[in-house]
PARO-369456 format. One record per residue (C-alpha): residue number from 1; residue in three letters; x, y, z. Coordinates in steps of 0.02 Angstrom, whole numbers, plus 32768, in hexadecimal, padded with zeros to 4 digits. Example, Ala and Ser with C-alpha at 12.3 -4.5 7.8 and 13.67 -1.06 7.14 Angstrom:
! residues 2
nr 1; rest ALA; x 8267; y 7F1F; z 8186
nr 2; rest SER; x 82AC; y 7FCB; z 8165
END
This chain:
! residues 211
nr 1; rest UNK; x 7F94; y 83C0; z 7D03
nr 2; rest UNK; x 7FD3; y 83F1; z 7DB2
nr 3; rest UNK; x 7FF5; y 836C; z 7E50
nr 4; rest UNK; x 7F4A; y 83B9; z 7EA8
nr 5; rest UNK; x 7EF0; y 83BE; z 7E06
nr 6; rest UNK; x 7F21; y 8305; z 7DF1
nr 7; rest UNK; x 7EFE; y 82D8; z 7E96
nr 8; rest UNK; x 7E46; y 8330; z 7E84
nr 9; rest UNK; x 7E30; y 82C2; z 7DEE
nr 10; rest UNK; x 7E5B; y 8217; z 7E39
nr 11; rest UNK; x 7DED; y 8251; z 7ED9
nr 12; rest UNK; x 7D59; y 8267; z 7E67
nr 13; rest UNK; x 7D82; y 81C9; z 7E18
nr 14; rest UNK; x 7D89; y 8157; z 7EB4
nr 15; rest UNK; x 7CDD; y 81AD; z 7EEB
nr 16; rest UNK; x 7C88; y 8176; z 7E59
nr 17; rest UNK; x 7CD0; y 80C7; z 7E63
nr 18; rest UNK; x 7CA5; y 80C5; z 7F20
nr 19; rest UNK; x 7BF4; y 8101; z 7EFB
nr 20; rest UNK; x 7BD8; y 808A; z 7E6B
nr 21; rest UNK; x 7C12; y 7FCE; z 7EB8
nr 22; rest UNK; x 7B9E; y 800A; z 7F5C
nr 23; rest UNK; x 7B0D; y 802E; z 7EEC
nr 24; rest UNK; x 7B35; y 7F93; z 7E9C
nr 25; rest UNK; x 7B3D; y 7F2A; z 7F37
nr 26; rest UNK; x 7A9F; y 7F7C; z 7F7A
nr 27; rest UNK; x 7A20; y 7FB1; z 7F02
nr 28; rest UNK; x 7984; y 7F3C; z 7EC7
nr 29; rest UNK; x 793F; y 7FA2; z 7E46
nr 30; rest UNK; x 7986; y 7F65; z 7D8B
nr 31; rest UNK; x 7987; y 8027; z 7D56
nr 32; rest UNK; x 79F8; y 804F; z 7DFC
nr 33; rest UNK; x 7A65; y 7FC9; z 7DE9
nr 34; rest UNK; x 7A7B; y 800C; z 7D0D
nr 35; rest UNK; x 7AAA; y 80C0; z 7D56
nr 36; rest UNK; x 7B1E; y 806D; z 7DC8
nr 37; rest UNK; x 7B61; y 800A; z 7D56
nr 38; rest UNK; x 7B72; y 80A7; z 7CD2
nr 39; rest UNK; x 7BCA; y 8119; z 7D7C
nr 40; rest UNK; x 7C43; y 807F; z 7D81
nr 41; rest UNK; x 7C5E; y 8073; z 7CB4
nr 42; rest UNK; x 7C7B; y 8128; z 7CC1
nr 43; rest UNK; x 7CFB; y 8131; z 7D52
nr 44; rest UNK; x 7D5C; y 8096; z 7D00
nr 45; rest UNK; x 7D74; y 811C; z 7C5B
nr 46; rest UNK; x 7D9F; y 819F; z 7CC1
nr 47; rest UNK; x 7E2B; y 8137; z 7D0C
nr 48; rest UNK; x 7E68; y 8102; z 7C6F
nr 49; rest UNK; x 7E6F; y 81B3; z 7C2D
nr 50; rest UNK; x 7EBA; y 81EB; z 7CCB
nr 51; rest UNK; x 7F55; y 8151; z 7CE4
nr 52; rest UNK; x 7F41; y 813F; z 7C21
nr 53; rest UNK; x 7F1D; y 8081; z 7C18
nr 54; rest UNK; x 7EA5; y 800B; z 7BD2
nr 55; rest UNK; x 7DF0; y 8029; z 7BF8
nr 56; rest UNK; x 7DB2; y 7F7E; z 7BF1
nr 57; rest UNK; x 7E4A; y 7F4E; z 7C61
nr 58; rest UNK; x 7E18; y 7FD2; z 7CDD
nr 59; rest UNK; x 7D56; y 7FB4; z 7CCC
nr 60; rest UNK; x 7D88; y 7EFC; z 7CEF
nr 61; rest UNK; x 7DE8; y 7F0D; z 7D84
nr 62; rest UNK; x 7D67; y 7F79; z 7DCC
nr 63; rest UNK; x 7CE8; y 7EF5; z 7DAF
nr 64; rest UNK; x 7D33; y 7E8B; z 7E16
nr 65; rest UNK; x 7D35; y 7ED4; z 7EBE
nr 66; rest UNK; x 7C83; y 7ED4; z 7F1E
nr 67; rest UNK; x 7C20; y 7EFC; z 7FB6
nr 68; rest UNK; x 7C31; y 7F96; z 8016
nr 69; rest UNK; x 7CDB; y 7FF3; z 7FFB
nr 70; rest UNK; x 7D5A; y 800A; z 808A
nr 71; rest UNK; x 7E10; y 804D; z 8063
nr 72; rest UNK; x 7E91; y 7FB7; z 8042
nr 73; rest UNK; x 7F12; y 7F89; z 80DA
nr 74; rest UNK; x 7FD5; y 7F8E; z 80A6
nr 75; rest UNK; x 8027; y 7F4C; z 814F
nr 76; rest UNK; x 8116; y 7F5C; z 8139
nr 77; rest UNK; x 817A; y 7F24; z 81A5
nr 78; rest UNK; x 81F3; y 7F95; z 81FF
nr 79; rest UNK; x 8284; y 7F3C; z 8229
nr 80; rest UNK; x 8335; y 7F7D; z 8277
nr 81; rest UNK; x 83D0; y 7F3A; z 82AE
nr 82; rest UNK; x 8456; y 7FAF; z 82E7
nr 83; rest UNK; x 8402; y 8046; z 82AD
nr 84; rest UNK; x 83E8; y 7FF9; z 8204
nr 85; rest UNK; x 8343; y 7FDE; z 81B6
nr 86; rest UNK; x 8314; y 7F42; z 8148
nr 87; rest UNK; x 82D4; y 7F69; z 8097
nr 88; rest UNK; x 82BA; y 7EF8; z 8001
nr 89; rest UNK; x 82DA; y 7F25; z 7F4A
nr 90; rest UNK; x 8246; y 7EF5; z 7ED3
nr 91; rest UNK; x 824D; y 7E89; z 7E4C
nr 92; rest UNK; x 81E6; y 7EFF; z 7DEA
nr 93; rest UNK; x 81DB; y 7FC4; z 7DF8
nr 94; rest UNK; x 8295; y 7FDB; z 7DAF
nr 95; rest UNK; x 82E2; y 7F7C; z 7E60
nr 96; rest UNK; x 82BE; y 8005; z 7ECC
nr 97; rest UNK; x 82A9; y 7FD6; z 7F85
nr 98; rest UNK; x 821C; y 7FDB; z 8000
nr 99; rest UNK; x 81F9; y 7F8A; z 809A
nr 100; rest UNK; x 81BF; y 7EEF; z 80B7
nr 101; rest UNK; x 810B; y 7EE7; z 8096
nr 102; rest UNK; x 805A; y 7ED9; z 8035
nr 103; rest UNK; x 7FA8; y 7EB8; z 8035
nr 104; rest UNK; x 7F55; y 7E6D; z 80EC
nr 105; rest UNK; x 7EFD; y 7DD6; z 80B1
nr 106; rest UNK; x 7E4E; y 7DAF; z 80F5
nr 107; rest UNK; x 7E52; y 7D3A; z 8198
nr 108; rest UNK; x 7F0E; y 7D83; z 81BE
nr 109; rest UNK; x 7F1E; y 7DE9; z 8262
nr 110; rest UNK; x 7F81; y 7E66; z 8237
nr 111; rest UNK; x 8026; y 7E3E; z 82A1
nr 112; rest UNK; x 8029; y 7D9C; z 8233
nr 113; rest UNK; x 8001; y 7DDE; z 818E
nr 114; rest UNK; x 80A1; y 7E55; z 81A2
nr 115; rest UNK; x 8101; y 7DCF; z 81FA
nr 116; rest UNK; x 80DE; y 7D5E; z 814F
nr 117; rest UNK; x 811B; y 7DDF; z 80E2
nr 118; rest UNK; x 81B4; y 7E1B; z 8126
nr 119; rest UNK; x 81DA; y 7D55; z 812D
nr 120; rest UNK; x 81B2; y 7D3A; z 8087
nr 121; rest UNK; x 8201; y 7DCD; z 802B
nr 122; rest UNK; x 828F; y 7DCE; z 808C
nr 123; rest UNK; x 82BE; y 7D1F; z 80D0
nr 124; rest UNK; x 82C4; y 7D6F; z 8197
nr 125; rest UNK; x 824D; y 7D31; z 8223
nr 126; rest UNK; x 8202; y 7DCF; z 8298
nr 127; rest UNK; x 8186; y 7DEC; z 830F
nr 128; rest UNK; x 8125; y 7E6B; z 8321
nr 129; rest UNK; x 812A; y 7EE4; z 83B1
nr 130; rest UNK; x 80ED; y 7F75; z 8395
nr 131; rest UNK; x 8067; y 7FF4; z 8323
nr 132; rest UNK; x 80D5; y 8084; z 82F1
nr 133; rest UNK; x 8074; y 80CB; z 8264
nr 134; rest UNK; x 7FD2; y 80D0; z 8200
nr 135; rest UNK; x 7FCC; y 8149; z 8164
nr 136; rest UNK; x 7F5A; y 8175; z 80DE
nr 137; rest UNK; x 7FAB; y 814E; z 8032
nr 138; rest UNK; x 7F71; y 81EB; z 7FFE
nr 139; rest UNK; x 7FCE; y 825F; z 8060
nr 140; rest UNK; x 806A; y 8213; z 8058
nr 141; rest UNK; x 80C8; y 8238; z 7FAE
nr 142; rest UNK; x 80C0; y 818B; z 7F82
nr 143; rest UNK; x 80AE; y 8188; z 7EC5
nr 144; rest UNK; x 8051; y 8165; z 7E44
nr 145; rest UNK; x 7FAF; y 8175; z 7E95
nr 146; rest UNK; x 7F3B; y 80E7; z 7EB2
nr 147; rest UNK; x 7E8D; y 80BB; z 7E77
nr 148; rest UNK; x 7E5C; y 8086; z 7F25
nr 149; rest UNK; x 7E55; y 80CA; z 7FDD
nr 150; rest UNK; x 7EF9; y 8084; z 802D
nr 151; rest UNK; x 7F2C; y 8085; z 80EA
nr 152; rest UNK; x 7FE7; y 804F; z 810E
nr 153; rest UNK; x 8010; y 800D; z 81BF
nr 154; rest UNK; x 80AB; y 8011; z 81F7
nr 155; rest UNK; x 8107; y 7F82; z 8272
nr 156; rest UNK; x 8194; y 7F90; z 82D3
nr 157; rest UNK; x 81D6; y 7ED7; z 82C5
nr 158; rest UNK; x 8261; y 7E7E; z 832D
nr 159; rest UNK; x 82CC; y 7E02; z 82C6
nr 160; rest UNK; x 82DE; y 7D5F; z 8306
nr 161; rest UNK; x 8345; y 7CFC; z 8291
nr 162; rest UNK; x 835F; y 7CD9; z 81C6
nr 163; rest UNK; x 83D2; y 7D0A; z 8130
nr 164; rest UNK; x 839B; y 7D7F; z 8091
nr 165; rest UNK; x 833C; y 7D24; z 8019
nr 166; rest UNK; x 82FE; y 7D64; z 7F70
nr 167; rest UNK; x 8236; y 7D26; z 7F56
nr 168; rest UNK; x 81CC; y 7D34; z 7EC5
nr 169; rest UNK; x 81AC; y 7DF9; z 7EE8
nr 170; rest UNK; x 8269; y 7E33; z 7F25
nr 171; rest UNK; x 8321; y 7E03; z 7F02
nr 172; rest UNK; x 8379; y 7E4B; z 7F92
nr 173; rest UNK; x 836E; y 7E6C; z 8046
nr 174; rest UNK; x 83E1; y 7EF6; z 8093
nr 175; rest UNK; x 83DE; y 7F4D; z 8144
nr 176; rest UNK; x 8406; y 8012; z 8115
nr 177; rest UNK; x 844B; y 808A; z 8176
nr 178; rest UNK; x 83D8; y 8126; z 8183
nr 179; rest UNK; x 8457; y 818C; z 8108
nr 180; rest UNK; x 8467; y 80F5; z 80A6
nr 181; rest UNK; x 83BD; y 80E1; z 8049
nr 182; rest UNK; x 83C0; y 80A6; z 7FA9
nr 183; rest UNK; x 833B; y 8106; z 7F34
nr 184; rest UNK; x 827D; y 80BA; z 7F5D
nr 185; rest UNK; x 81DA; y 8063; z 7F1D
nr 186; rest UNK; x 8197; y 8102; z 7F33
nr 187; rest UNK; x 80DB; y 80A9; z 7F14
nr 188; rest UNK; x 8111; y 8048; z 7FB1
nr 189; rest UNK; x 8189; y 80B3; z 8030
nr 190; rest UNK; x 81B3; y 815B; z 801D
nr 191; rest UNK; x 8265; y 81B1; z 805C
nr 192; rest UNK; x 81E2; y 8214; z 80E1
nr 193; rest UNK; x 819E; y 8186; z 8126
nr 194; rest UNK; x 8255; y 813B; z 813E
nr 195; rest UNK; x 828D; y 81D7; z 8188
nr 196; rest UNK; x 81F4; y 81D3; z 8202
nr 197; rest UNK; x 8211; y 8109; z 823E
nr 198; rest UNK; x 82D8; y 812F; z 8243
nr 199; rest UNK; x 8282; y 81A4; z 82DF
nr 200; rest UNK; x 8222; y 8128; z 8324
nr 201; rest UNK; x 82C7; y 80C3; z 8330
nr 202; rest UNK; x 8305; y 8146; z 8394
nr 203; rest UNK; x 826F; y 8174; z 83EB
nr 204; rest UNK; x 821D; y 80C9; z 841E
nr 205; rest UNK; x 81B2; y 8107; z 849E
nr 206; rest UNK; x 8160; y 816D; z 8417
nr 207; rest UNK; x 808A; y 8165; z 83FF
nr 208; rest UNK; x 805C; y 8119; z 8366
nr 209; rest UNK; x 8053; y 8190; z 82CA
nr 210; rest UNK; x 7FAD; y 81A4; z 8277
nr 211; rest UNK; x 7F3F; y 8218; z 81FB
END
């Protein structure tokens, strides 16, 4: 199967997923709410047959989200000093690095929920200053796909103070120069997004990036 015939695949499957857990939210009837729940049964074993895992894992985890679908927010951390950027190597994902980051949790604004992160996955205090990016997952290279609509935000951060400290997600903390960069979480940060902040750095009075 080809990258676009892949990507065709997962789009279908997100639609049907989408379509289902709104139906399922919104519809009264009992017989709507059975077709919706078949759309959702049916999605969940497409995406097992696509990513080849466990349908009753996948049907399960799809279960679980409700109300009206919006795409996910990823906020990272962008943090330089002297023209080298911070990343973080994973516990998981073979070590491979990424920047600071993850999931905005409800009741953050988003300056604090990136703020958090980079301070807990990397052990540095930031602050920060300014939106340089927001991307669509999709159109990114970022691999493997993912089962949900994702938008990544991007935050040029100032470090304040602190020391590299592994967490429960990372065991390292290294600032990178731009021809320096170790091989990436490529589910998280990808070597074009890198190359596009390292411009940022030199282009500060840059507009913010966006799809």
């Amino acid at each position: 199967m080809t990258q676009t015939q892949e990507d065709r695949w997962l789009t279908w499957v997100k639609a049907l997923r989408s379509l289902a857990q709104s139906g399922l939210t919104y519809a009264e009837n009992p017989f709507d709410l059975e077709r919706y729940a078949r759309v959702q049964a049916i999605a969940a074993e497409m995406a097992a047959g696509y990513g080849q895992a466990d349908v009753a894992a996948i049907r399960s985890l799809f279960a679980r989200e409700q109300g009206y679908e919006t795409p996910k927010v990823d906020v990272r951390g962008v943090v330089f000093r002297e023209a080298r950027i911070l990343l973080v190597r994973e516990l998981q994902d073979g070590g491979r690095w990424t920047l600071p980051g993850g999931w905005a949790d409800v009741n953050d604004q988003p300056s604090e929920a990136v703020e958090r992160e980079v301070w807990e996955e990397s052990g540095y205090r930031v602050r920060a200053e300014k939106l340089l990016a927001v991307y669509d997952r999709r159109l990114h290279g970022h691999t493997p796909p993912a089962l949900w609509g994702i938008y990544k935000l991007f935050f040029r951060c100032r470090l304040i103070d602190g020391e590299p400290t592994p967490s429960i997600e990372t065991t390292g903390a290294t600032f990178f120069a731009q021809g320096e960069v170790p091989e990436l979480s490529l589910g998280r940060t990808t070597p074009k997004e890198i190359t596009r902040l390292f411009d940022h750095y030199r282009h500060p009075d840059w507009p913010t990036d966006f799809d």
